[in-house]
C-alpha positions as CSV (number, residue, x, y, z in Angstrom):
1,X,-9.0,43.2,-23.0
2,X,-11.6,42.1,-19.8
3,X,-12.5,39.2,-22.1
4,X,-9.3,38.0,-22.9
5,X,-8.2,38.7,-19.1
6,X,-11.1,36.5,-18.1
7,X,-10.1,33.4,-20.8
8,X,-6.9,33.7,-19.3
9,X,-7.8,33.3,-15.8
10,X,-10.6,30.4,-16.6
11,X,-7.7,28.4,-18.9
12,X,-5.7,28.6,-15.5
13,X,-7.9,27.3,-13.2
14,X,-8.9,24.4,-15.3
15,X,-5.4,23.6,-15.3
16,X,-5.2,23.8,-11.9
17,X,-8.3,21.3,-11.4
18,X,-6.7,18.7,-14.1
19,X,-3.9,19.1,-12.1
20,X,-5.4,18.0,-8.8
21,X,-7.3,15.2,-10.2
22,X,-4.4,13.7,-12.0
23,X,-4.1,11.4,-9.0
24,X,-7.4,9.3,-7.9
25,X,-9.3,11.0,-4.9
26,X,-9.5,8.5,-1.5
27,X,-12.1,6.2,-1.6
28,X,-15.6,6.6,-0.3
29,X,-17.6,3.7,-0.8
30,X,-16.5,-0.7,-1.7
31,X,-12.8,-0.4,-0.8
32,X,-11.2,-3.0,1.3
33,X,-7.6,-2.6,2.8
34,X,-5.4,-5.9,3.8
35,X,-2.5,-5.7,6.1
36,X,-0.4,-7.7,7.4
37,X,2.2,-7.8,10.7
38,X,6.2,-9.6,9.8
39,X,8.4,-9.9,12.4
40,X,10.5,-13.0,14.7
41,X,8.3,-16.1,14.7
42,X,11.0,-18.5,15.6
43,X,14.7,-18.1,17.3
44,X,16.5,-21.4,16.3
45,X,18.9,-23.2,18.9
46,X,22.0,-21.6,16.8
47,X,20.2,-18.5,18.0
48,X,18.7,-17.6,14.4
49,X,15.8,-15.5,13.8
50,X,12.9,-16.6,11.7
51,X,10.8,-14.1,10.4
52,X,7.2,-14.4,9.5
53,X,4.1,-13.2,9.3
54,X,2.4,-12.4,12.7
55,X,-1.0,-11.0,12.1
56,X,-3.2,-10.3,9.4
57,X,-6.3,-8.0,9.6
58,X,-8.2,-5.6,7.5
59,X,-10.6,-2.4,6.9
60,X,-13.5,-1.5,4.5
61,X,-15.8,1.2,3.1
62,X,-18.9,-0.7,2.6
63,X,-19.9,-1.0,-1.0
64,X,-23.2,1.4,0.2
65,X,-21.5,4.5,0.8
66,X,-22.2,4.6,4.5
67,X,-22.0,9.0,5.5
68,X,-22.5,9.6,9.1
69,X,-22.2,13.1,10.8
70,X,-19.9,12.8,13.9
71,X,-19.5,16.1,15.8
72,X,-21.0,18.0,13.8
73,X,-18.5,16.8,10.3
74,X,-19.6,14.0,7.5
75,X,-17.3,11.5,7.2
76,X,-17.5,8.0,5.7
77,X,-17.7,5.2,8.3
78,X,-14.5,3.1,8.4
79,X,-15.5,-0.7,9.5
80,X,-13.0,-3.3,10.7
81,X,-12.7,-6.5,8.6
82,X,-13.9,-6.8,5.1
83,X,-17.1,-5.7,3.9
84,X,-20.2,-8.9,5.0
85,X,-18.3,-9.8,8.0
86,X,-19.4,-8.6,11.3
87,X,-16.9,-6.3,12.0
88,X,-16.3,-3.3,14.5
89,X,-16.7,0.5,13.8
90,X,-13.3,1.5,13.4
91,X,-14.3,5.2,13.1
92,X,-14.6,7.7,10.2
93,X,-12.2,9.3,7.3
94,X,-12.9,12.5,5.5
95,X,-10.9,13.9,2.7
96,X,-11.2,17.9,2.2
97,X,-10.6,19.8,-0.8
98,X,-6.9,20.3,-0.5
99,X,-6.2,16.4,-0.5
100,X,-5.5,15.9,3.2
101,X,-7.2,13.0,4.6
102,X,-8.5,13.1,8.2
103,X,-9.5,9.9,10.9
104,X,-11.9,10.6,13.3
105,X,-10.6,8.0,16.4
106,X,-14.0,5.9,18.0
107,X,-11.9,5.3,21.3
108,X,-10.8,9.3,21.7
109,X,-13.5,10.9,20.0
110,X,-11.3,13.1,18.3
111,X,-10.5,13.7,14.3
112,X,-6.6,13.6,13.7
113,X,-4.5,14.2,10.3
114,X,-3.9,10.7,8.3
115,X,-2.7,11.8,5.4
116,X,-1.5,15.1,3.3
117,X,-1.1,14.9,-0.4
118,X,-0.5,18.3,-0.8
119,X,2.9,18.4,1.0
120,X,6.7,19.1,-0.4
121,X,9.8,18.3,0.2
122,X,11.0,19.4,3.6
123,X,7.5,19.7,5.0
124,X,7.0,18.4,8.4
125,X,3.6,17.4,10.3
126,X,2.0,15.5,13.1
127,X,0.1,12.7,12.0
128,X,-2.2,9.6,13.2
129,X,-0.3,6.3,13.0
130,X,-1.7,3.8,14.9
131,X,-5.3,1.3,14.8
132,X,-8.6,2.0,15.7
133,X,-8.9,0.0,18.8
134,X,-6.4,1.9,20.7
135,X,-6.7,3.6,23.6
136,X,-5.3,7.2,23.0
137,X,-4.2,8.8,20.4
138,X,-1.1,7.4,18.7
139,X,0.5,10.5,16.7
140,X,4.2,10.9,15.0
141,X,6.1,14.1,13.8
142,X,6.9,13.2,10.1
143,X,9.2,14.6,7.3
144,X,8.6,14.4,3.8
145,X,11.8,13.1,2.6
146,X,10.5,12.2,-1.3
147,X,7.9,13.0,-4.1
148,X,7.4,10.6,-7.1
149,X,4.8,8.8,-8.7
150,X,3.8,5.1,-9.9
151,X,1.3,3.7,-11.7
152,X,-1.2,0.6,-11.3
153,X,-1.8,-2.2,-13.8
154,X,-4.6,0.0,-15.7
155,X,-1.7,2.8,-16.1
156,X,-3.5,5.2,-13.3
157,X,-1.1,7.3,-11.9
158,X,-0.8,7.8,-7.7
159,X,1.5,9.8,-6.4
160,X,3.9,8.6,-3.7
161,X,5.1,10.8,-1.0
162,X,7.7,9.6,1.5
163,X,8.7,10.0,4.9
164,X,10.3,9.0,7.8
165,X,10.1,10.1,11.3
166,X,12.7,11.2,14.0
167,X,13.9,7.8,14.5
168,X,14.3,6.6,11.5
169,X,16.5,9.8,10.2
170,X,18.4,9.5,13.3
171,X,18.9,5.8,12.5
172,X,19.0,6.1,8.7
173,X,15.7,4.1,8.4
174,X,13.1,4.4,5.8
175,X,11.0,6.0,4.0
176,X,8.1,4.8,3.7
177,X,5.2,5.9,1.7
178,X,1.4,7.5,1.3
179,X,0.2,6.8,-2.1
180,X,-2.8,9.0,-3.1
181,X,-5.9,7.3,-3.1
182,X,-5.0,4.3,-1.8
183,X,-3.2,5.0,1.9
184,X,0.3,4.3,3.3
185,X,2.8,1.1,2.7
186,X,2.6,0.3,6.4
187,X,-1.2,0.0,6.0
188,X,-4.4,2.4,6.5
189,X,-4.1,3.7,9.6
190,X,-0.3,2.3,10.5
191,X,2.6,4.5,8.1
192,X,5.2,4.7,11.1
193,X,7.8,6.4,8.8
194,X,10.2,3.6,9.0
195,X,10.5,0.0,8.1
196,X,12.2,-0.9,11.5
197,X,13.0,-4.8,10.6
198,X,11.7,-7.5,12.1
199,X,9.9,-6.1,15.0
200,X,6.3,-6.8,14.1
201,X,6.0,-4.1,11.0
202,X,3.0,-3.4,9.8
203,X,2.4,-4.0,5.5
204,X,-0.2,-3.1,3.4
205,X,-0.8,-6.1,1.4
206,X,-3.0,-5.1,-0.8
207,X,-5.9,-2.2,-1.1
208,X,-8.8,-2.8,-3.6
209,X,-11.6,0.1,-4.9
210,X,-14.3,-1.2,-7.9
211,X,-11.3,-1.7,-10.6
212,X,-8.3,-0.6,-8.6
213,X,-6.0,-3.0,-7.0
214,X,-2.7,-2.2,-5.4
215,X,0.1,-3.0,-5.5
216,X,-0.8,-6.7,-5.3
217,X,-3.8,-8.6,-3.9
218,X,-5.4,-12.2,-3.5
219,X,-8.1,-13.7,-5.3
220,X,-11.6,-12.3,-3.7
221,X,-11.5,-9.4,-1.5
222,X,-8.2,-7.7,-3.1
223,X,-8.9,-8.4,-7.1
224,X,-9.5,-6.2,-10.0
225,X,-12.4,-6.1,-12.1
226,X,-12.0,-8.2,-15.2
227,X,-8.6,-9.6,-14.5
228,X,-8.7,-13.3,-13.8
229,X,-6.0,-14.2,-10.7
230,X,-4.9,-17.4,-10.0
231,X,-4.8,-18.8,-6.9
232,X,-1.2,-18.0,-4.9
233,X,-0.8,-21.2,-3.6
234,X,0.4,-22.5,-7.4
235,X,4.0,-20.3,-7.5
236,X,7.1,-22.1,-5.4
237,X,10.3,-20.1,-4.7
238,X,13.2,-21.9,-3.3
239,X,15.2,-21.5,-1.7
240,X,13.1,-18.3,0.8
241,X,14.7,-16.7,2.2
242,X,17.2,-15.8,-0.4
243,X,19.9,-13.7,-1.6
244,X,18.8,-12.6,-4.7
245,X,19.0,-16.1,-6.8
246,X,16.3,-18.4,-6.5
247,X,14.0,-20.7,-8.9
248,X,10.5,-19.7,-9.4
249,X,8.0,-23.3,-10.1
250,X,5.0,-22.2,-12.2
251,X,2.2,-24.3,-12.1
252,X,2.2,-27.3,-14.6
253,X,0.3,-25.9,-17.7
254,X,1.0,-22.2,-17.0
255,X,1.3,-20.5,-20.1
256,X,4.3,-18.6,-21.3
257,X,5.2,-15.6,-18.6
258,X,5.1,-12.0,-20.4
259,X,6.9,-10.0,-17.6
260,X,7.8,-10.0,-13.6
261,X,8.4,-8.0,-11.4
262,X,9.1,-7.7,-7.5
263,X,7.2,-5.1,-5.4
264,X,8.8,-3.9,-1.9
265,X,6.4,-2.9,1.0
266,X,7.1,0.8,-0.2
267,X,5.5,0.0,-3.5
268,X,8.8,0.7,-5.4
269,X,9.3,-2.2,-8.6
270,X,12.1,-3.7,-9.3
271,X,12.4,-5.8,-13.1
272,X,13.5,-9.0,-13.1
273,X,15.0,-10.9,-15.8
274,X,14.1,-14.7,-15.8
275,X,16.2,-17.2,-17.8
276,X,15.1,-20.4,-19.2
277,X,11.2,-21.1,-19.7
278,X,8.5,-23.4,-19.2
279,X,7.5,-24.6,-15.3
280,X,10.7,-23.9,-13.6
281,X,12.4,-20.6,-13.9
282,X,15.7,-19.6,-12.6
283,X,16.0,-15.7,-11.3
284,X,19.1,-13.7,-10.2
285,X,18.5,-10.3,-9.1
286,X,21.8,-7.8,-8.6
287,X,22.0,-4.5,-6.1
288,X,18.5,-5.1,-4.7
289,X,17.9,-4.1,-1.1
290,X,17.5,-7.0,1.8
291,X,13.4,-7.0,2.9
292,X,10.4,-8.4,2.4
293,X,9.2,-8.4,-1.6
294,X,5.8,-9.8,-3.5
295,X,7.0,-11.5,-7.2
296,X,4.3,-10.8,-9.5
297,X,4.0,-12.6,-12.9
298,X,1.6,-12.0,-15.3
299,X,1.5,-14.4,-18.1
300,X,0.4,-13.6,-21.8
301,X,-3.1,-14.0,-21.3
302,X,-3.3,-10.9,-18.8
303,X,-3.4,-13.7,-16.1
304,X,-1.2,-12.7,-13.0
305,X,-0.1,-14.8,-10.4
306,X,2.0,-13.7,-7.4
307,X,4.2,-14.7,-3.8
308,X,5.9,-13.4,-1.2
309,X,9.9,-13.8,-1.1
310,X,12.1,-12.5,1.3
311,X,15.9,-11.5,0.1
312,X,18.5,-11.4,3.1
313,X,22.3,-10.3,2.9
C-alpha cells in the first residue's frame, strides 16, 4: 500500500512539472526584443491627426549567456540595442521557479516584479512598466482581466495573460498582454495595461530566441531559424489607413499565397479571406477592431512576407 501511495504521488508531480513547462521558460541567453513607439506625427490644416511611428529601439540577451551576481542575486544581464552593437547595460532579469520574472533597475538599484505567469483571473499586483534609463522606478497596479493561449509558427504554445490597469478599466481600455516566454505586447519592459491610442504607445514588434520568433519580425535580428523572409519592403497596401477593405500588391513573381492573417499589438489573429489571385489581391475584413495590425502572408513555399496596416472607423 506505501508503494502504490508513493507511485501515486510521483505520477502527480510529474504531471505537475509537464504542466509547468508546457509554456517555454523566459529566455537567458541570444534573444533580441524590437519595439516600437506609434502615436501623432502630423496634424493636417483640416486639423487631422496622422499617426506613425515615433521611435524604434530594442533589447538583448547576448548569444553568450552573460550571469552576473547583483546584490547578492544571479540574473542575466539585459543590454540595450541588439546583440554586436555597443549598447548600454539596461540591468538584469531573473525568472524563479514559480514563473514570475523579475528586473533589477541600473538607475535605482533595486529588483522589481516584470512579469507573473502564475496569476488568475481577478489577481491584482504591482508591477515594473517603464525603460531602463529612467530615473525612478516606474510601477503600476494591474488586474488580470484574461487567460488564454496562442501558439507560434512551429505550433509552441505561450500562454497569454491580460490586464489592464486602473485607468484603463475606468476608461474601458485594454487589455493588453504578457505572453510566457516572450514578454508583454507593449514591449519588454513597457506592458502599461492599456493601449491608450495615439499617444506614443509603446509595441513589441517582434521578439526572437534561437528558432522562436514572435508574433512577427524582420529579416536579420527578428527571424526564425530555417525560415527564409522576404524583405517587407516588397508588400503594398492601399489605401492605409483603411477601414477594413484594401488591396494587398505582392511582389511580381511571388508565388501562390497559402494563408494570411492579421496580428494586433496584443498578439490576438484575425483570418482573412483574400479574393482573386496572382500580384494584386483585394481584402475585406468585417467586425474587426480600429488599431494598428501586421498582415502576414506566408506563401506555399513556407516563405512569409509581412506589413503594417492600420484599420480606422
Amino acid at each position: 500500500m506505501k508503494s502504490l501511495a508513493i507511485l501515486i504521488f510521483l505520477w502527480f508531480m510529474s504531471g505537475i512539472n509537464s504542466a509547468c513547462a508546457q509554456f517555454p521558460n523566459f529566455p537567458d541567453s541570444n534573444a533580441f526584443w524590437g519595439m516600437y513607439s506609434w502615436g501623432v506625427i502630423n496634424v493636417t490644416p483640416e486639423g487631422y491627426h496622422e499617426s506613425g511611428i515615433t521611435g524604434v529601439w530594442g533589447y538583448h540577451f547576448k548569444e553568450l549567456n552573460e550571469d552576473t551576481i547583483l546584490q547578492g542575486t544571479l540574473y542575466n544581464v539585459l543590454w540595450s540595442g541588439a546583440d554586436g552593437q555597443e549598447g548600454a547595460f539596461a540591468g538584469g532579469i531573473r525568472m524563479d521557479t514559480t514563473g514570475k520574472i523579475y528586473y533589477f533597475h541600473p538607475n535605482t538599484i533595486s529588483e522589481y516584479l516584470l512579469y507573473d505567469f502564475g496569476v488568475e483571473v481577478g489577481d491584482t499586483l504591482v508591477v515594473w512598466v517603464g525603460e531602463y534609463n529612467s530615473t525612478g522606478p516606474s510601477l503600476l497596479l494591474m488586474h488580470v482581466v484574461s487567460l488564454d493561449t496562442l501558439a507560434n509558427n512551429n505550433g509552441v504554445e505561450y500562454r497569454k495573460v491580460g490586464i489592464v490597469n486602473d485607468a484603463a478599466m475606468a476608461g474601458g481600455f485594454g487589455p493588453e498582454y504578457w505572453i510566457q516566454g516572450v514578454g508583454g505586447s507593449g514591449g519588454l519592459l513597457s506592458t502599461y495595461g492599456t493601449d491608450l491610442y495615439p499617444g506614443d504607445t509603446p509595441y513589441l514588434d517582434c521578439m526572437s530566441h534561437n528558432d522562436t520568433l514572435w508574433p512577427s519580425g524582420q529579416p536579420g535580428i527578428c527571424s526564425t531559424v530555417g525560415m527564409e523572409e522576404r524583405n517587407v519592403a516588397g508588400i503594398n497596401v492601399h489605401p492605409n489607413p483603411n477601414q477594413g477593405r484594401f488591396t494587398v500588391h505582392l511582389p511580381e513573381g511571388t508565388l501562390a499565397v497559402e494563408s494570411m492573417t492579421l496580428w494586433n499589438a496584443q498578439g490576438q489573429q484575425f483570418p482573412v479571406h483574400p479574393k482573386g489571385s496572382g500580384p494584386i489581391i483585394s481584402i475585406t475584413v468585417d467586425d474587426i477592431p480600429n488599431g494598428l495590425y501586421v498582415l502576414r502572408v506566408q506563401l506555399v513555399d513556407g516563405t512569409v512576407l509581412h506589413t503594417k496596416l492600420i484599420i480606422q472607423p
